[in-house]
C-alpha positions as CSV (number, residue, x, y, z in Angstrom):
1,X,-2.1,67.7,-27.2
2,X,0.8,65.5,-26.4
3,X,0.8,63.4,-23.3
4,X,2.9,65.7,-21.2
5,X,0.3,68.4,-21.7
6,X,-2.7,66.6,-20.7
7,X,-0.9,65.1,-17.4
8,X,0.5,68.8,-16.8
9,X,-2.9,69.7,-17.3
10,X,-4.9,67.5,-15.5
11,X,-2.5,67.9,-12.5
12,X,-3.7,71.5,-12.8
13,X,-6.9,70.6,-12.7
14,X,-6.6,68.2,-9.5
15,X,-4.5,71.8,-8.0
16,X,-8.0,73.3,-7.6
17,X,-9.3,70.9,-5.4
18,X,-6.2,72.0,-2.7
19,X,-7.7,75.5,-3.4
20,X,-11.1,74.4,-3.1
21,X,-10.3,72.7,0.5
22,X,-8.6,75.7,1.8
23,X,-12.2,77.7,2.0
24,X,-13.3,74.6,4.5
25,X,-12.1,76.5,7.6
26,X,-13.3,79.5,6.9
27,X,-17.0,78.4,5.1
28,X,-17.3,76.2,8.6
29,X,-16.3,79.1,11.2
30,X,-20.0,80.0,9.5
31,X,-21.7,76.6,10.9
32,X,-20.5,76.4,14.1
33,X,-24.1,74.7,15.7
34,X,-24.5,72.5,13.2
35,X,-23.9,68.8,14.1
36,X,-20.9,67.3,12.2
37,X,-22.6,64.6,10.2
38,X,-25.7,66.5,9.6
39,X,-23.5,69.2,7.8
40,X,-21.3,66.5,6.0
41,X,-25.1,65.4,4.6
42,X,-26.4,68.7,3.8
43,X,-23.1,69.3,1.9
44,X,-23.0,66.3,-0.1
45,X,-26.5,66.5,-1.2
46,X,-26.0,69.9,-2.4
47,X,-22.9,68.7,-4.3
48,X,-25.0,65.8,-5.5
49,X,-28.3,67.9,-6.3
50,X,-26.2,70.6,-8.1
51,X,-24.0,68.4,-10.2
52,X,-26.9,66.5,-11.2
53,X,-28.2,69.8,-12.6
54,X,-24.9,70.6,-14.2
55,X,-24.5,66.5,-15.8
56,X,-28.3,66.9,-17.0
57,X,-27.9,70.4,-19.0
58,X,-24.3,69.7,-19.9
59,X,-26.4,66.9,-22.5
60,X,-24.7,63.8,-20.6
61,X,-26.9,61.1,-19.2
62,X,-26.6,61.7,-15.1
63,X,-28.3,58.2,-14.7
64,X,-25.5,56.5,-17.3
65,X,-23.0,58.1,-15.3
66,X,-23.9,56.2,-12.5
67,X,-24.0,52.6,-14.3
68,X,-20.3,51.9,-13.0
69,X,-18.8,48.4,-11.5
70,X,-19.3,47.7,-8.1
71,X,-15.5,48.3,-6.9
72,X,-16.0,52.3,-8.1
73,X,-18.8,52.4,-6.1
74,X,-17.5,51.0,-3.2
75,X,-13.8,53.1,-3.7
76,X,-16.3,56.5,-4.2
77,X,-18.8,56.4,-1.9
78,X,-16.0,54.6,1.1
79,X,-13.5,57.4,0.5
80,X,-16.0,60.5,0.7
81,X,-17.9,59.2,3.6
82,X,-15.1,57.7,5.3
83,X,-12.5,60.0,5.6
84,X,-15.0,62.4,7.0
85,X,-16.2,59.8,9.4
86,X,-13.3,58.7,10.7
87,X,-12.2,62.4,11.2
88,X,-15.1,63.3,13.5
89,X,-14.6,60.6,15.1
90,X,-11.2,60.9,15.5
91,X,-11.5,65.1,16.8
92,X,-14.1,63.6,19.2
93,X,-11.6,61.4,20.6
94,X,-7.7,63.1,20.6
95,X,-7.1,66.7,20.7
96,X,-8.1,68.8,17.8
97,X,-4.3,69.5,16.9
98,X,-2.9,65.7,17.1
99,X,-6.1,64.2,15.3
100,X,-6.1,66.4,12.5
101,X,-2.0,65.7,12.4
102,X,-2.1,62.6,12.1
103,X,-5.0,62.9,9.7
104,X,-3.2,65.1,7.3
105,X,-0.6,62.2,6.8
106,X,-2.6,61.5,3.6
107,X,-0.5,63.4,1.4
108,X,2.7,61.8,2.3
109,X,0.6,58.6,2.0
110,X,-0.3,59.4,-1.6
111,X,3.0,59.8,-2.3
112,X,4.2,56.8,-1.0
113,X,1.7,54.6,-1.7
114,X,1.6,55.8,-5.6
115,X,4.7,53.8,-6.0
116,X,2.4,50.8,-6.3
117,X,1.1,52.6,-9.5
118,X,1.7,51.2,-12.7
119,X,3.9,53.6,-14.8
120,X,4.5,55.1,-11.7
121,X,8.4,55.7,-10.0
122,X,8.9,57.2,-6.6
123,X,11.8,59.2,-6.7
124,X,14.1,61.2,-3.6
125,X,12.1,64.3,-4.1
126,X,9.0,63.1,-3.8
127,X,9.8,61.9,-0.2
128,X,11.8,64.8,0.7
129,X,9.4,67.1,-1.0
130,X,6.3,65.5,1.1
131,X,8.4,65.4,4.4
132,X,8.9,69.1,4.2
133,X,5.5,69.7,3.4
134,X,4.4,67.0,6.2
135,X,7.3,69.7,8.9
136,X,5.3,72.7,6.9
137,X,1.8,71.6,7.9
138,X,3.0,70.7,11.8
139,X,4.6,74.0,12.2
140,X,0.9,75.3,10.8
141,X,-1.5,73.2,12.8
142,X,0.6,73.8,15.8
143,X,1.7,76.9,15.7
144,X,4.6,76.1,16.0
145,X,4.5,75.1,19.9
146,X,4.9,71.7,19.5
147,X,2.3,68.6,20.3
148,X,2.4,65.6,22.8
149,X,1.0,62.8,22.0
150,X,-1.1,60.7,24.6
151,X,-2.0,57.2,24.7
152,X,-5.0,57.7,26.3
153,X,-6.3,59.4,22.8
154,X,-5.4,56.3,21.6
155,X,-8.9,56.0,19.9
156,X,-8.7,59.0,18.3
157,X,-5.5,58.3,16.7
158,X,-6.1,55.4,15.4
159,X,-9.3,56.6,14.0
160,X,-7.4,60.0,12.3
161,X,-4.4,57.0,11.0
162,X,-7.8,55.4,9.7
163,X,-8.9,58.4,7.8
164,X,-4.9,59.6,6.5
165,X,-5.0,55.9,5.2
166,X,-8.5,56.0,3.7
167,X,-8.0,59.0,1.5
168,X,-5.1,58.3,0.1
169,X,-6.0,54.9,-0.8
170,X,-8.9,56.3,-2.6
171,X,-7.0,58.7,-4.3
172,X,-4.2,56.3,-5.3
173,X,-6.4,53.6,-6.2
174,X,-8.9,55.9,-7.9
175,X,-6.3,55.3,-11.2
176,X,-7.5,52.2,-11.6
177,X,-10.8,53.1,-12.4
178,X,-9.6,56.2,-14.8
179,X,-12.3,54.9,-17.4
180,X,-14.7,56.0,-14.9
181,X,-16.0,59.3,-16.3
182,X,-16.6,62.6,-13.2
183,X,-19.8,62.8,-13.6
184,X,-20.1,59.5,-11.8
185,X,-18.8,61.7,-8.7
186,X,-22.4,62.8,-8.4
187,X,-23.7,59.4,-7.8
188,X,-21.0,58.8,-5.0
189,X,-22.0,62.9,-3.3
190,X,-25.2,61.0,-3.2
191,X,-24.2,58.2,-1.5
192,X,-22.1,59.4,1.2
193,X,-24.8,62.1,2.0
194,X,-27.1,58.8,3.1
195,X,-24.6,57.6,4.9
196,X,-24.5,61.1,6.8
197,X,-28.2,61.2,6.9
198,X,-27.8,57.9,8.7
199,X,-25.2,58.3,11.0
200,X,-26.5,62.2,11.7
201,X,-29.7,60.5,12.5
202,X,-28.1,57.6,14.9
203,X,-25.7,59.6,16.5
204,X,-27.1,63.5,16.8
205,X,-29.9,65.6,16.9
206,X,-31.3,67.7,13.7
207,X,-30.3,71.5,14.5
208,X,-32.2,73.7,12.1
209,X,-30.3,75.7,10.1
210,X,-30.5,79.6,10.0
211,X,-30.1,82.0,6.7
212,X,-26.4,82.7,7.2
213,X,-25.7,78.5,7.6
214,X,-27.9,77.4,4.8
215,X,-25.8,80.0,2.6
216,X,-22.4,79.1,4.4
217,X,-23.7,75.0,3.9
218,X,-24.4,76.0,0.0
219,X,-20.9,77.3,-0.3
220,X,-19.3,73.9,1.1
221,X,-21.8,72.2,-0.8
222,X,-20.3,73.8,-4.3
223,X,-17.1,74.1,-3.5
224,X,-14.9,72.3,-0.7
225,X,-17.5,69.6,-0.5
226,X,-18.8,69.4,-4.0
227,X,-16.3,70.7,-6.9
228,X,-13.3,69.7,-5.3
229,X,-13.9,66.1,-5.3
230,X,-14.7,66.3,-9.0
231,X,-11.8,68.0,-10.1
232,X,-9.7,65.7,-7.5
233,X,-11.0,62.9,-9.2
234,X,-9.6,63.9,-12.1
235,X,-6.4,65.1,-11.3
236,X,-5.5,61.9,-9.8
237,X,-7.2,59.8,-12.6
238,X,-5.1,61.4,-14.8
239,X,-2.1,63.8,-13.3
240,X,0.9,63.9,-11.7
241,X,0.0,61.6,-8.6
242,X,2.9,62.5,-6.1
243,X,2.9,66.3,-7.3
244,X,-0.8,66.4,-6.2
245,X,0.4,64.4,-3.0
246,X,2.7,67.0,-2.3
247,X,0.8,70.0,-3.3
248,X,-2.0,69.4,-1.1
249,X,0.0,70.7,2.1
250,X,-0.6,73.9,0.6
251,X,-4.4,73.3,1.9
252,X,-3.5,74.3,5.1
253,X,-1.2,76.9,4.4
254,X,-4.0,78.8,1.9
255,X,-6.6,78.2,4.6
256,X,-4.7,79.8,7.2
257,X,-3.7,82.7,5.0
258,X,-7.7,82.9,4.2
259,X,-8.3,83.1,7.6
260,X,-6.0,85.4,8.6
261,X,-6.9,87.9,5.9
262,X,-10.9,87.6,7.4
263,X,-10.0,88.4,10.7
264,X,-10.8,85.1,11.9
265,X,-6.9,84.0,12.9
266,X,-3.4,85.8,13.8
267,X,-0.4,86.0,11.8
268,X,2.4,84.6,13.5
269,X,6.2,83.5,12.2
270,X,5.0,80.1,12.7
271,X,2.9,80.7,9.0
272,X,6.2,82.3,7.2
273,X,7.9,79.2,8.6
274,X,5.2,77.3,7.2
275,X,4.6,78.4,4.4
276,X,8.4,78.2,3.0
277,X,9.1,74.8,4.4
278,X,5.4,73.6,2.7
279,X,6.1,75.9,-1.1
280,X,9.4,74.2,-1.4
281,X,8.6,71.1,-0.3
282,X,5.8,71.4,-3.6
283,X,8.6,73.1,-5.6
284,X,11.2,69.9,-4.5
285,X,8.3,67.4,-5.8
286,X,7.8,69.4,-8.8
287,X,11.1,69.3,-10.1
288,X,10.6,66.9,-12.7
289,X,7.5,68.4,-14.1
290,X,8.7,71.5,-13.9
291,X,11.9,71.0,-16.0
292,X,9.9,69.2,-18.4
293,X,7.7,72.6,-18.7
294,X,10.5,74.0,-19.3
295,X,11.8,71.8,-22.3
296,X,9.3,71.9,-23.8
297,X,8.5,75.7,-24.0
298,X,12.2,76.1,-25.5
């Protein structure tokens, strides 16, 4: 396999996470009662039971996996844990819409910041590609009425800048540990789901589950919040970095589609407009990769 296929391939592989996060929404509609940090826990120590399962019979050693330097650690369990808690904190502090605006700056942050990158050059359609996708995800999260910001949120914004910066710098800088194998994504599920257990127990009060949650808090637990950060940390170990910046705009646009098909939102022109400002944006960023695909197929 030549280098072009296994960045192509690995920047597929990273594509599932966007996929993955687009059934957030709609798994959460299913937890409404549950406290924020006690379902962030639950999640992440399903994620970190269940890939221990998979690590064990897969023949690798799960507890090898986790004998990684200190800075890994630190980058894993930081970017997990933090970008979730500086989002709740933000949405209890701004309005829903700004916080998670500003939040979702991530992307474009990733594509900016992997400039830094060694090997890596930041070219005019990565920007214009991720400022399209950035308009795409506005029109989205705001239907397209607009926003106004307020400085009295101002604690909210900064803590949803705080999380946009968070994430991206752990997906950016998560390149310099790309000798750090998956599995030891287990080990960092397990860590951020103490931290939850922690601040769940500090800041809220347990809420006990019923059937439907425990199933819809499996689901997360597999797949938003458990696979997606696997295959995420591969795809920006080892992928097309700004491609994957830009591509994950289509989170929003796939989760409102998702919930639209369940009944659970309204189709509006607002998600046409979104959706072709946020697909060409990906196709703009893309351009390079793609004309290399189709190089080498001829």
């Amino acid at each position: 396999m030549t280098l072009l296929d296994h960045r192509t391939k690995a920047s597929m592989i990273g594509g599932i996470a966007i996929v993955l996060w687009s059934l957030l929404a709609l798994f959460t509609t299913e937890v409404g009662t549950i406290p924020p940090f006690q379902l962030v826990s639950l999640c992440f120590s399903v994620a970190a039971i269940f890939s221990f399962i998979w690590i064990a019979r897969s023949g690798f050693s799960a507890f090898g996996a986790l004998r990684q330097p200190v800075g890994a650690w630190v980058l894993g369990v930081g970017g997990l844990f933090g970008y979730h808690f500086f989002y709740f904190v933000a949405l209890a502090n701004a309005p829903a819409v700004d916080a998670s605006l500003i939040a979702y700056l991530w992307p474009l942050f990733i594509v900016l910041f992997s400039a830094l990158l060694p090997g890596e050059r930041l070219h005019w359609y990565h920007i214009a590609g991720a400022a399209l996708g950035l308009c795409g995800a506005t029109v989205l999260v705001t239907k397209g009425q607009g926003f106004d910001f307020d400085p009295a949120y101002g604690v909210g914004y900064g803590a949803a800048m705080i999380c946009s910066i968070l994430w991206s710098g752990y997906s950016v800088l998560n390149r310099r540990y790309r000798n750090v194998p998956v599995e030891a994504v287990c080990g960092f599920c397990a860590g951020a789901a103490v931290l939850g257990f922690i601040t769940h127990g500090v800041t809220e009060i347990w809420v006990m589950p019923d059937t439907g949650q425990w199933l819809a808090i499996v689901g997360l637990g597999l797949g938003p919040v458990g696979a997606a950060f696997f295959v995420w940390d591969y795809g920006t170990k080892h992928g097309d970095i700004q491609a994957l910046g830009v591509a994950s705009y289509g989170a929003p646009l796939l989760s409102t589609i998702l919930l639209i098909a369940f009944g659970k939102a309204d189709a509006s022109p607002a998600v046409i407009v979104g959706c072709l400002l946020i697909v060409g944006g990906a196709l703009l960023a893309s351009i390079r990769m793609l004309r290399r695909k189709v190089a080498v197929s001829s």
